[in-house]
N, C-alpha and C positions, 0 to 999 in steps of 0.2 A: 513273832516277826523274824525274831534271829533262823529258828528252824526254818523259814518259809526261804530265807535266802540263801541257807545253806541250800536246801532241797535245789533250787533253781542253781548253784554255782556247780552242782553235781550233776544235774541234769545238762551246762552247757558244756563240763567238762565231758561227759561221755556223749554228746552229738559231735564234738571236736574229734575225740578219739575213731569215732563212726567213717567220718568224712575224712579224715587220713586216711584209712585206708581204698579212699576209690583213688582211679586212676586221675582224674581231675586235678587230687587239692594241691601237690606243687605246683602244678602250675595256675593254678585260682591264687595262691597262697604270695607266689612269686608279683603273680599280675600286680596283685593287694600292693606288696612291699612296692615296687617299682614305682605305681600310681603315687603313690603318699609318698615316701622319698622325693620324686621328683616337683609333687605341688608343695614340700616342706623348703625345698631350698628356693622353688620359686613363686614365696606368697605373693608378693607383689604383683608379679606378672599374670599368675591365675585370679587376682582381684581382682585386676583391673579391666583382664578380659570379660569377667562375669558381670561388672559393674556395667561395663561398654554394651554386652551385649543383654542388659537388662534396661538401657538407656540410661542410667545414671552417671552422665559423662565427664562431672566431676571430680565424682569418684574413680573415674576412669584416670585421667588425668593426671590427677594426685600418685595415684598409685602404679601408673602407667610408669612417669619421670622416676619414681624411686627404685623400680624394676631395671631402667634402663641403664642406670647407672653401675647393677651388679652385674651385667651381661656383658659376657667378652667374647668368646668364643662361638656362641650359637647367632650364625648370621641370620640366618630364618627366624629365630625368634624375635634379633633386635629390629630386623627389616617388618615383621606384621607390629612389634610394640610401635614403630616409628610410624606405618600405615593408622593403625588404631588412633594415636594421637592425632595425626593427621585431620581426620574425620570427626574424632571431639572437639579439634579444636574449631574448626567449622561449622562444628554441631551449634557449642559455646561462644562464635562473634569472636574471639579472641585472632585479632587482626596481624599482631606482632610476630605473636608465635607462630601466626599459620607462615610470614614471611621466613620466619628464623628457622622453622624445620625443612623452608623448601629451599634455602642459603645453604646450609648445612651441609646435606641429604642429596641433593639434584645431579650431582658430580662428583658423590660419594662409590666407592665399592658395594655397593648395592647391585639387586637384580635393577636390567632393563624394564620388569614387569612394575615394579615396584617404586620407582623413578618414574614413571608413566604414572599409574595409579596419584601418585603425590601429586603431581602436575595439575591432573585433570580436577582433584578437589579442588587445591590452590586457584589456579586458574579460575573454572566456574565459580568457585566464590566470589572473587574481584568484579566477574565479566556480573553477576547476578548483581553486583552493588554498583554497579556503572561506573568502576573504576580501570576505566580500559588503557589509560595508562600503564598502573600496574598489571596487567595483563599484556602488555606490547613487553613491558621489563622481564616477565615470566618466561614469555618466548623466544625470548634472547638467551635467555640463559639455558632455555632447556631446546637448545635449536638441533643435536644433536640427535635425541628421543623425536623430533620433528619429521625427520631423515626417513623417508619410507623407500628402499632400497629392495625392490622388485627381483625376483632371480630370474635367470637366463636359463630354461631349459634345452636341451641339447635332444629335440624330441625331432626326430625324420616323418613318422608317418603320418598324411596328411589329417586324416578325423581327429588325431589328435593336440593337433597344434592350433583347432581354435578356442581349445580351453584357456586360459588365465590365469598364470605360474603364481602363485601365490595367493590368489581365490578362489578358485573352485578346482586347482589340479596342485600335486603338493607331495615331492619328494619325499617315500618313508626313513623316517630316522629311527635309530633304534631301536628297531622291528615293529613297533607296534603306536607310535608320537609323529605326529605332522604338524608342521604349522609354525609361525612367531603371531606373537599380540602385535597390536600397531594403533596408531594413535590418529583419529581424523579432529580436522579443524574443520568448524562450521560454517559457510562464508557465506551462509544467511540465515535470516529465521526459518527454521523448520523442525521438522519431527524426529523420532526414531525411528514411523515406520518409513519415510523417503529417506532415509540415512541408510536402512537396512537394503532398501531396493536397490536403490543406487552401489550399493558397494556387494551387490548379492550374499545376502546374509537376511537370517529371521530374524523375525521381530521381538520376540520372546528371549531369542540370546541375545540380543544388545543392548533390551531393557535388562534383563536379571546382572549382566556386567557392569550398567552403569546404574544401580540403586539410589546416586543423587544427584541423578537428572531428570528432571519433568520432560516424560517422553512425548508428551505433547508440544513444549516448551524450550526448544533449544536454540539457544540464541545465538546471535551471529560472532561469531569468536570465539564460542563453548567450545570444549576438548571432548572427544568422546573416545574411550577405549574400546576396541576393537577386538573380540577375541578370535582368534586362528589357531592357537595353538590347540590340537587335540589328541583324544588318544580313542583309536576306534574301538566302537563296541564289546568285540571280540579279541580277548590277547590272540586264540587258536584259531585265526581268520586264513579264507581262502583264496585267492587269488582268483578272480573271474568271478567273486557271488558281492552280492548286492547287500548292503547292511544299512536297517532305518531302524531307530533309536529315537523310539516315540516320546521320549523322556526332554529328548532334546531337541526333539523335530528338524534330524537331519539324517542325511541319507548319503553312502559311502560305499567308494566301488574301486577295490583295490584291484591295480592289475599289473602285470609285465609289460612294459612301452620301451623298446630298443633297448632289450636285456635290463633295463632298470625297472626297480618296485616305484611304482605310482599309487595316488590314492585321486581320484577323483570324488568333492563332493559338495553338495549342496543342499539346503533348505528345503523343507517343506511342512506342509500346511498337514497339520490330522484330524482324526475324526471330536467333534465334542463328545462332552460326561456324557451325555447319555448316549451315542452312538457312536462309542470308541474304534477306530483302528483297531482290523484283527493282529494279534501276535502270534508270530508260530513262524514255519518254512513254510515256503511255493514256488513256483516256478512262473514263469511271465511265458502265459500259454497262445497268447493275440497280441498282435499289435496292428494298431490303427492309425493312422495320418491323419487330420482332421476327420473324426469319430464324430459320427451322429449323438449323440444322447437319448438312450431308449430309458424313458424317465421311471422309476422303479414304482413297485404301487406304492407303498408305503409312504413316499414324496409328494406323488401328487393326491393322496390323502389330506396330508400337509396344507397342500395349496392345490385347489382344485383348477386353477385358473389354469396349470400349466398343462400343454397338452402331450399327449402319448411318445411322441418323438419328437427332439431339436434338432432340426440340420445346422452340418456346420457353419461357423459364421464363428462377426462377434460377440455372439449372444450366446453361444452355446460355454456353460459352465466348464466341461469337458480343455478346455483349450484347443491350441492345434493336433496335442497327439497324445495318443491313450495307449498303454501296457495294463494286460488283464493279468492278476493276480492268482494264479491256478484256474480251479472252474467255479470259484468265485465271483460275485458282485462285484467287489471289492475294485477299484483300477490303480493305476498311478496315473497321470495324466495333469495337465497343462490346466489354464484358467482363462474364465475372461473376467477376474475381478482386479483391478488394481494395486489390491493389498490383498492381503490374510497368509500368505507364505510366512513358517515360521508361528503359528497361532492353534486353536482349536479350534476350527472351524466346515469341517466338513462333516456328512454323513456314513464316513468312514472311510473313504476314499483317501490317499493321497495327494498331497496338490504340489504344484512345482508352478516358478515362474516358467512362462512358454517358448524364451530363452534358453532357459534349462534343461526344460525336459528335449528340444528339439536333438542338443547333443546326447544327450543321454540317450536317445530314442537310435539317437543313428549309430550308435555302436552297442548296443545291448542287444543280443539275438536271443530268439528265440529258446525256452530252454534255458534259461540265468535263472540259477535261482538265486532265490532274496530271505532275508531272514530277516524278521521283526521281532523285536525285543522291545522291552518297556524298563530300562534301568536309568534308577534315579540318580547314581555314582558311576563312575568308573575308576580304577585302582590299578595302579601297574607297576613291576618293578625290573629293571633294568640296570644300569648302573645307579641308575635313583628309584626314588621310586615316587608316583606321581598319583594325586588325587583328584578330580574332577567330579564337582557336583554339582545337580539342577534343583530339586525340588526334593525336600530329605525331611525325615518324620525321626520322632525319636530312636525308632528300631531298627533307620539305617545309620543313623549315631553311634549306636552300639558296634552293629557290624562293622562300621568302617572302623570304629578303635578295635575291635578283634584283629581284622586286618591287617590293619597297618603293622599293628604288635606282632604278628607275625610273620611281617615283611622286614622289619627291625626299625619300625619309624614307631616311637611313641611318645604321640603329643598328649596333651589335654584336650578335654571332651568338649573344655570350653571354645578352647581354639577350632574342632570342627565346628561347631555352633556360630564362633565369628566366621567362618568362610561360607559356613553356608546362607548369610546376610551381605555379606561384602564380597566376596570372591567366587562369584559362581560362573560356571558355564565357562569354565578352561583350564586346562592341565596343568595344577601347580607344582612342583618338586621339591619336595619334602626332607631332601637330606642334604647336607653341606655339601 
């Protein structure tokens, strides 16, 4: 026995000796020490994260409040502990506390994203219990986060000014971030996806932002967060080319507008699992103004009913206007469906509200090229540096903590894990 574990403490002493010497192990070694350092000072706050986001919100709680208590200087940590609580306590019926954090907190030094966030749980919890009293007392207090304060572009040339400064057209800020969050009130029974049409935005990004809301189910008073703020696809982006970011099924077209950087962008609809949107570069080689529909074989295989060619109309899938993809299949083009922008749901195609794509259409020439990408994060660092994520599997957990570690942002694994359940689908800023 003794000799068997000598043998093995010899054996791990010379694989240690081995792996010093690659170029790797300081910084493997470094990574290690930092990791455990940082989760040793702060047990509490990695329990409760792990607790939280394993639904044990008790646990969450418990250990949430004894975390909170050690934290002074790290505002992004006490601002996600103070969200996290938020949500268990919500989770947990606890009626008091949910008032007590949002008394606190609401018209604290906090982010505006974050004070938002708190609201919207607070609030819908009340409005869900038919306590719209205390939800008239909510919107008092937080009338300030209410405040949707639209900018004023200083835009001359005319195809450009019937975009909409703060929805689908959007001042670049530090080279590579557009956008603020914002908060709507619901002033009747309705959905996500007339929530999302109405304020031009997908339906997939307003559901993953607001995770406890029944997107079917929003009731008249509910608070729905809004995301805007983004960071486009490409830090090394071009100015005149077209960027869709099938991940998050949206589409961006940065350009020069009277000497200033613009981004214009909006929603769209992609292909489903099994007939995905291509990714790659192309150029937008046709374009068409209310485009016939020369129906492909393979659809009306599908459905034999439909016949060879749709003229335009309101029946034609296609919408009012179509841009061909290279000398691909493939289009960007308009709808005559009422919903699915923002969703999986084409045969690989593109889809834009007909709203949308009309402007788009009128100033995209011939010869733009477009570039499609399928990224489930985006990461950027500027004077901060900023994380944004849609849909994330263990291996982009990893990367993103490589990352960031390399960016100088090193959180816990857990804390990606909480954002990618509670904070998805907008640029959040990761350092003080």
């Amino acid at each position: 026995m003794i000799k068997s574990l000598v043998m093995y403490f010899i054996l791990a002493v010379l694989l240690l000796i081995q792996t010093a010497f690659t170029d790797d192990f300081d910084a493997l070694l470094n990574d290690a020490l930092t990791q455990a350092e940082q989760e040793s000072l702060d047990r509490d706050y990695v329990i409760a994260l792990r607790s939280f986001n394993d639904g044990l919100y008790q646990m969450a709680i418990h250990h949430g409040i004894k975390a909170l208590k050690n934290i002074s200087s790290d505002i992004h940590k006490k601002e996600d502990l103070v969200y996290m609580l938020t949500i268990a306590y919500a989770k947990t019926k606890q009626k008091k506390r949910l008032l007590n954090i949002f008394d606190r907190y609401i018209n604290s030094r906090f982010s505006t994203d974050t004070k938002m966030r708190i609201f919207v749980v607070v609030n819908n919890y009340f409005i869900d219990k038919g306590s719209y009293k205390v939800s008239r007392y909510l919107k008092k207090k937080a009338a300030k986060l209410l405040k949707i304060q639209k900018p004023v572009y200083d835009i001359t040339t005319p195809e450009y000014q019937r975009f909409d400064p703060g929805i689908n057209i959007f001042k670049l800020q530090d080279d590579n971030l557009i956008g603020w969050n914002e908060l709507y009130i619901s002033k009747e029974n309705t959905t996500l996806i007339e929530i999302a049409k109405k304020l031009d935005l997908g339906y997939d990004e307003l559901r993953i932002a607001n995770p406890h809301i029944d997107p079917f189910d929003v009731q008249k008073g509910m608070a729905v967060f809004i995301p805007r703020r983004r960071l486009l696809p490409e830090q090394n982006f071009e100015f005149g080319t077209i960027y869709i970011n099938l991940s998050e099924k949206r589409l961006y077209y940065p350009l020069i507008i009277d000497g200033d950087a613009y981004v214009i962008t909006f929603p769209v609809g992609i292909g489903v699992d099994d007939k995905k949107s291509p990714v790659g570069e192309f150029k937008i080689t046709q374009k068409k103004e209310h485009p016939e529909w020369v129906v492909p074989k393979s659809i009306r295989e599908e459905n034999p009913d439909l016949p060879p060619v749709v003229p335009p109309g309101p029946n034609n899938p296609l919408g009012v206007r179509a841009m061909r993809l290279g000398h691909t299949d493939y289009l960007l083009h308009g709808t005559s469906k009422k919903f699915g922008i923002g969703m999986k749901v084409s045969h690989g195609c593109i889809r834009m509200y007909n709203s949308d794509v009309i402007r788009l259409f009128d100033i995209v020439p011939k010869g733009t090229k477009v570039v499609i990408t399928e990224k489930n994060y985006k990461i950027y660092k500027n004077n901060n540096v900023y994380v944004e994520i849609f849909d994330i599997n263990n291996d982009d957990k990893d990367q993103i903590l490589r990352i960031l570690r390399e960016k100088g942002a090193i959180i816990s694994a857990h804390l990606i894990e909480f954002y990618g359940k509670e904070k998805r689908g907008y640029a959040i800023p990761l350092l003080p």
